[in-house]
Structures are given as structure tokens and as C-alpha cells.
N, C-alpha and C positions, 0 to 999 in steps of 0.2 A: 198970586198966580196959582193956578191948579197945577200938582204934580201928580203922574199917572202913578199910581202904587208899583211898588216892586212884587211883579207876580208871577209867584210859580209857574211854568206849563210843561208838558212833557214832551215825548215822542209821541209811538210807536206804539217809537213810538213802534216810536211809539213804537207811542207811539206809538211806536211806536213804532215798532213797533214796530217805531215805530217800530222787546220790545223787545230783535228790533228787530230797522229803523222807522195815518195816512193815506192813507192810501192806506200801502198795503203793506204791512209788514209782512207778515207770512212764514212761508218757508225761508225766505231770506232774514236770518232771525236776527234781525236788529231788535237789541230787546230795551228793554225801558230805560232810560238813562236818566231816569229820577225825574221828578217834581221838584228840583232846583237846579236844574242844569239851565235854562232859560226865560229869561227877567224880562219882561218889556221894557223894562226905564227908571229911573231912579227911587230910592225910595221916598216917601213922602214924608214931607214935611214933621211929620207928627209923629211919628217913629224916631224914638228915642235909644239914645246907648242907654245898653243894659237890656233893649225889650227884646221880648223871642217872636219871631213866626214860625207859628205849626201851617201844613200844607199835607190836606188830604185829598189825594189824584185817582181817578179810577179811570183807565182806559181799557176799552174793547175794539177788538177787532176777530172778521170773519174772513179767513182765504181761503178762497176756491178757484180763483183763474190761473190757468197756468200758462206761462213762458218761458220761452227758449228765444234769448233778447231782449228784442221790442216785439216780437210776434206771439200773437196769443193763440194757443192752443185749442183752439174752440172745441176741437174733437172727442175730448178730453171731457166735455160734458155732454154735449150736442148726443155725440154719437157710441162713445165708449163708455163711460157714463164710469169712471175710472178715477176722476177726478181728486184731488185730497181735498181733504178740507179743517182746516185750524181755527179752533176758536181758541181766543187766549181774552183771558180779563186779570189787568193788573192791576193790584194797588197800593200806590206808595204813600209811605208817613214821612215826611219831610220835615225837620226842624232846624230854624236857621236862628242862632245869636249876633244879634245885634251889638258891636263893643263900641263903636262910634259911627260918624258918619259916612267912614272910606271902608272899616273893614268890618269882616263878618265869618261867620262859620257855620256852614251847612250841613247836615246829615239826612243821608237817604235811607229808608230803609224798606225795599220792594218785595208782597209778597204774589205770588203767580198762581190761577189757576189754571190747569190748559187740557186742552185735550185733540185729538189730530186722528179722522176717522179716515179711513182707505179702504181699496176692495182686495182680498185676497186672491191673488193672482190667476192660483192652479182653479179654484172652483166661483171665483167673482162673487162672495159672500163679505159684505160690508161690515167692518169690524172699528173698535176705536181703544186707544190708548191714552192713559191721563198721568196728568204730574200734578202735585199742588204742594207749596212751602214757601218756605225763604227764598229771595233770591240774591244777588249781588249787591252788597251795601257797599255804600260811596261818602267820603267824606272830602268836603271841599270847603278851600279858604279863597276869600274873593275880597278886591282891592279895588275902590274907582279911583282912576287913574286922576283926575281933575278935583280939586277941590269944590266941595258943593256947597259950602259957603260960599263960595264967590262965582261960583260958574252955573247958571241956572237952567239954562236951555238945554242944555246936553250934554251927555258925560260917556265914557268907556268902563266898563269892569270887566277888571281880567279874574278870572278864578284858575287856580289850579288845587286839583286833588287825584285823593287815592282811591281807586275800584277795587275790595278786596272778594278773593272766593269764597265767599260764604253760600251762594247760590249750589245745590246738587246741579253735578255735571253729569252722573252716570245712573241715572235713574233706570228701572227697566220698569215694565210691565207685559203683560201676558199678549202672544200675537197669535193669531187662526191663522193653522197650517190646511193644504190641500185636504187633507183625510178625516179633517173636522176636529183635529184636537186643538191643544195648545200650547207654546212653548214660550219659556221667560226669556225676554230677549230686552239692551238697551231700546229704550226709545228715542223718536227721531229727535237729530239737533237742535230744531224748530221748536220741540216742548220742554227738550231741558231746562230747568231754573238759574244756574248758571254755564259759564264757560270753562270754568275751572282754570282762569287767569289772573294773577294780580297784574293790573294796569293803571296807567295814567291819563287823567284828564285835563286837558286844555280848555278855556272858553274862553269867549269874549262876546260879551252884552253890551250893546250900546244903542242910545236914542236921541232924538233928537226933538222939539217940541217949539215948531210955527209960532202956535198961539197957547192960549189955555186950554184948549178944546180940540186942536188939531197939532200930531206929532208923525212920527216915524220911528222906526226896532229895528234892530238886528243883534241877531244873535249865531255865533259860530263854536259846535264844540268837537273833540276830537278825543276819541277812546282810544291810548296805542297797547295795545297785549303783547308784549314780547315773548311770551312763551308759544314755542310751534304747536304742538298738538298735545293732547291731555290725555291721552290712553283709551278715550273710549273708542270701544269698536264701532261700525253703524249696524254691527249686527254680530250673533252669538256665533262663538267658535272662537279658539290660539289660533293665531294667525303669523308671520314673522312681523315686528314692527319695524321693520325699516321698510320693508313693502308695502305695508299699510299707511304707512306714511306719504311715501312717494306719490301712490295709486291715488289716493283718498279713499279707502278703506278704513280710518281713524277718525276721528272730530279735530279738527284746527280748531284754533283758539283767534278769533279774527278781532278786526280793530272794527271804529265805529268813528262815524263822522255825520253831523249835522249841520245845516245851515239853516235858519230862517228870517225872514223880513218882512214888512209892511207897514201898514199906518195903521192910525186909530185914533178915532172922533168919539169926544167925551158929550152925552146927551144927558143929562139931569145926571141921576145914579146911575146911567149904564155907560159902558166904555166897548163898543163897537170895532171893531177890526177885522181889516182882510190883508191878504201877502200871501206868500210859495212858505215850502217847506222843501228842503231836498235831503232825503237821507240816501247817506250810500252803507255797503257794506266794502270795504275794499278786496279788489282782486288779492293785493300784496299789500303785508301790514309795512309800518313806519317803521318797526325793527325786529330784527329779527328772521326768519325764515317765516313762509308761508303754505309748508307743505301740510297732508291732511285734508279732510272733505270739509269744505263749505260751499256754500251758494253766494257767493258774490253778487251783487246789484244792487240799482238805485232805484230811487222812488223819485218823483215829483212830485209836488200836489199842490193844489191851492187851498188855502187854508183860513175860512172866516169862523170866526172867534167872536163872543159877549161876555162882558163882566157886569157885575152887580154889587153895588157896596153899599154898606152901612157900616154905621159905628165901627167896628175894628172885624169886622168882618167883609170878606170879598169870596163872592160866587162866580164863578167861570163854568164855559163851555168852550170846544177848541174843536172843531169837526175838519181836518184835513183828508180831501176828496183826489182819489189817485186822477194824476192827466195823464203820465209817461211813469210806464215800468218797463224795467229794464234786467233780465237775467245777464248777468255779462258771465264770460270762462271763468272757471278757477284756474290753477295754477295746475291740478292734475289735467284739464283739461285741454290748457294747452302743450303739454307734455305729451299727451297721448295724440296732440291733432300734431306734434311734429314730426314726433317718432310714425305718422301714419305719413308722412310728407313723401318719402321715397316710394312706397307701398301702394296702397289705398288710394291715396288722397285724403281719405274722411276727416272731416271735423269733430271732434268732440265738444260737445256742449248741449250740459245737462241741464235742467229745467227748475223753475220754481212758481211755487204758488203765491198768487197776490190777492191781496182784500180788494176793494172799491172804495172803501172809506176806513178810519178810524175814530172813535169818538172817545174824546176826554174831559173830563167833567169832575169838578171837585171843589173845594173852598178853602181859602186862606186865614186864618185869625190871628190876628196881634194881640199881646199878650204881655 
């Protein structure tokens, strides 16, 4: 019987991004959560204890639409012409050990280029800022839960690992002021290379497989950062940090959560698949406090996928196409929209930029 290969794919994602978390990562900086964070299905037959997979991932993505929700800012390009816009291209080197047929061990290691162009305010002259290094490496040990010797259709793998800060969190470069000069200022959260959090990772992989030819995926992983915010300002100047904290005048350090599923029909050497992807950013991490500026939101998207194999090599592509974005409050913002409750009324709730698409593309060799 045909087994589908155990095959890297990313976010942000991406991902992606999605990273991170596609759609559209964007300003909602779900950032890459590696090129081993999600398997389609078991490994295959021929992959032996003792063998390595290398896994080389490059994702891109472009954002420039902006929301507040589910509503897209139109105006923002249409008419203001104000828009941000992030281009970010990651790529991760991925090596996973093979010690038998249930366990294994993975290492990510991400590097980012990025750049995030805006208009300056006081005189509307379009400027951009760049990051490029290391980002957040991740090591992870993964268990299927079912014996594969004797359970052939379908199986669970649980992974758990460590997200260490190796990623720059407090990068600056040069911003155009109103009078034409320039001043060194941190850059936005969105191009940082890291969060400046050590965290933990949850996943679960599992598939399922009809025939030889026709199966089903799913894979769920969960980034929790228990440190609140990391000291960077979102812009230059002492500040007090307990108010910088409260306000979101500082970077939080947020969590990350993936979900994705589908099928996949095996054609000669190509392995075909469609399914969602949902990345979120959560409003409030899993532990911890959540004060500090982030963008909180989800992505949707659907997400068709091709592979290509030979001998101990496999080539993929993975294009998840935003349906539903989503800016949801942060946690400043609904501070600010309660404390406006008596008052005002006003809502607080800040905006962010989404891509259309993400595209990730790379190739796996056994070894």
C-alpha cells in the first residue's frame, strides 16, 4: 500500500505568516512556526531509524489591506493612498532524526528578510524600513501515538517543544520625519525577527488514508509565551513602563495557534491536496498576562497544495488564499473602549494589514 510521506509545510505562515500566522499574515505578525510544525501523515515506509530529513521552506507574503474586524478599509488605498504595506520572505532549514518508527526530533531554524513601507504622516512622503537575520529557533520531539507496525491507515503524532529567543526583538532603523530628516527609531512588531519570548509548543498531526491514493490531514499546533512584554517601545523616547504596558505603548510577546485539514489524491508522482487553514493571533495568551501592543486576529483560508517526489526527494508548493480576516481588540483596546464606557462611548479598535495570499514552496530530502 502507498504511504503519503511525512511532509514538512509551514504557516505564514505563515506562513505564515502565516510568520505570523495565508492569507495574510501581515501586520498580525503570526510568524513562521517552522517547516516541521505540520506533517500530512505518516512517514513512509522506507524511512528508516537512524535516517535524517533536511527541509528547505521559503515563504512569502505581501500586505497591504487593511482592517478594523472583518471590515476592510478600502480607503486606506482607494482614497488615502496611506496604506502599509509588508513584504516579508522567510526561510527555514529544518532537520528532523529519525530514532525509530514512533519517535523523532526536529530542529528549525528561521531566517527573515522583511521590510514594511508607510507614508509619513506630517508631509505624505513614502519611506520603508528593513530587518534581515535569525529568527526564533525551535526544537521539537514528536511521538505517534499508534503503532505503525500494526496500524496502517491512520495514526496521531503528538510533538511537544521548545521556541527559544534567538530571533532580534528590538531592531531599529531610520524613520522620515515631517522636516525631511531622520531619526533611529525601533521598527514595527510586524518586521521584528523575533518576540523576544521563550515558549512552548503543542501539536498534533494526524491522517487518515481511504485507499492508497485517497486520504485526509489534520494538523493543530499551539505557541503559548508566557512572558508579557519585552521592553520594546513602538517608538523612540523613556516612557514609564507600567503605562506602556497597560496602554500598548510596548511590544507584547503573544501566543500563536494553528489549525489545518484536508485531503489529498495521490496521481503518479504528484500528491494533490486542498483543505482551510486558520491561523489566529490570540487576543489573551494561555498564560500569563497580555498586556502590551499587539494585533490580535485570524486568518482563514483555503489552501491547495502539490507535491512531487522522487527517489528520497519531495518538492512541494502550499498557496493558502485569504477568505476571512479578521483584526479582533487587543486587550489595550478593550481597556480603553471600557474606560470610554461612562464617557464617550467610543470603541477602541486598532487596525491591521492583510496579504491575499501566502506562498510556500520548498523541498524535503531523506538522507
Amino acid at each position: 500500500m502507498r504511504k503519503i510521506y511525512k511532509l514538512p509545510l509551514i504557516a505564514c505562515f505563515l506562513l505564515l505568516v502565516s510568520h505570523t500566522n495565508v492569507f495574510a499574515q501581515g501586520c498580525v505578525a503570526i510568524r513562521s512556526t517552522g517547516g516541521l510544525c505540520t506533517m500530512d501523515s505518516h512517514p513512509d515506509s522506507s524511512v528508516k531509524s537512524g535516517a535524517w530529513l533536511f527541509n528547505s521552506n521559503t515563504r512569502y507574503y505581501k500586505s497591504f489591506r487593511h482592517f478594523v474586524g472583518k471590515a476592510e478599509q478600502y480607503q486606506r488605498i482607494d482614497v488615502m493612498h496611506n496604506n502599509v504595506i509588508n513584504k516579508v520572505v522567510t526561510q527555514d532549514f529544518g532537520f528532523t532524526r529519525i530514532f525509530n518508527d514512533r519517535w523523532s526530533l526536529a530542529l528549525d531554524i528561521p531566517y527573515a528578510d522583511n521590510s514594511r513601507s508607510q507614508v509619513q504622516k506630517g508631509n505624505g512622503t513614502r519611506f520603508s524600513t528593513h530587518t534581515f537575520g535569525l529568527g526564533d529557533i525551535r526544537v521539537t520531539g514528536y511521538y505517534w501515538l499508534l503503532n505503525p507496525a500494526k496500524v496502517h491507515r491512520g495514526n496521531i503524532q503528538v510533538g511537544l517543544g521548545a521556541k527559544f529567543a534567538t530571533g532580534a526583538y528590538n531592531l531599529q532603523d531610520y524613520f522620515l520625519q515631517a522636516d525631511g530628516s531622520k531619526s533611529l527609531g525601533p521598527v514595527d512588531q510586524s518586521i521584528q525577527l523575533g518576540d523576544g519570548g521563550t515558549g512552548v509548543s503543542l501539536e498534533l498531526n494526524a491522517y487518515y488514508n481511504f485507499t492508497h491514493k485517497f486520504g485526509l490531514y489534520a494538523n493543530y499546533f499551539y505557541l503559548a509565551n508566557p512572558r508579557d512584554v519585552n521592553g520594546t517601545p513602538r517608538s523612540a523616547g523613556t516612557q514609564d513602563p507600567k503605562v506602556v504596558a497597560a496602554t500598548g505603548d510596548i511590544e507584547s510577546v503573544p501566543d500563536q495557534e494553528l489549525f489545518r485539514g484536508g485531503a489529498s489524491f495521490a496521481v503518479g508522482h504528484f500528491d494533490l491536496s486542498g483543505g482551510v487553514r486558520y491561523d489566529v493571533l490570540p487576543v489573551r495568551d494561555l498564560f500569563g498576562s497580555s498586556d502590551g501592543f499587539r494585533r490580535p486576529g485570524r486568518i482563514f483560508s483555503g489552501e491547495p497544495g502539490v507535491t512531487y517526489r522522487f527517489k528520497n526527494i519531495a518538492i512541494y508548493g502550499f498557496f493558502p488564499i485569504a477568505i476571512i480576516r479578521d483584526r479582533t481588540q487587543s486587550v489595550p483596546d478593550l481597556r480603553t473602549t471600557a474606560s470610554n464606557a461612562s464617557t464617550t462611548g467610543a470603541v477602541a479598535h486598532g487596525d491591521a494589514a492583510f496579504a491575499d495570499y501566502v506562498v510556500n514552496i520548498g523541498l524535503t530530502v531523506r538522507f
